[in-house]
C-alpha positions, 0 to 999 in steps of 0.5 A: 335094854342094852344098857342093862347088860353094861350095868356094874358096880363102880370098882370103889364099892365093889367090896361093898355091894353087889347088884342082884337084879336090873330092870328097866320100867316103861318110862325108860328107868333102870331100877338096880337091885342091890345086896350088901356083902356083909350086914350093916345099921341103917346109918352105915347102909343109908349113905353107901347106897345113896354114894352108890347111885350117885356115882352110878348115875354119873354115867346114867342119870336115869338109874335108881338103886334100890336095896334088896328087902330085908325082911321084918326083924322086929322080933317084938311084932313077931311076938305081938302075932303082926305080919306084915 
């Protein structure tokens, strides 16, 4: 749990993200819960929070991040009446 509480975003994706929750799961994983700071396509998102864990797991292999739900903007399965 120490851990957890060190746990910040590296300086060069501090514009970038920002960690919203962190928990630690009984096999000893953080898993990180991160937002971004301003809204991005998939493309652009994808590769930030891949460089993202890769930078954060240098010093902690054990971390996971893992992006905040977005919820469903598919505005044509909203007219169809699917929730999901």
């Amino acid at each position: 749990m120490r851990m957890i509480a060190l746990l910040k975003v590296p300086d060069n994706f501090v514009q970038l993200v920002e960690i919203t929750n962190v928990s630690e799961d009984s096999s000893g994983v953080l898993n990180v819960e991160v937002v971004l700071k301003k809204s991005l396509p998939p493309k652009e998102r994808g590769p930030i929070l891949l460089d993202l864990e890769d930078e954060m797991c240098v010093g902690n292999p054990t971390i996971r991040i893992w992006h905040k739900p977005l919820g469903d903007k598919n505005s044509l399965r909203n007219l169809r009446g699917v929730s999901l």
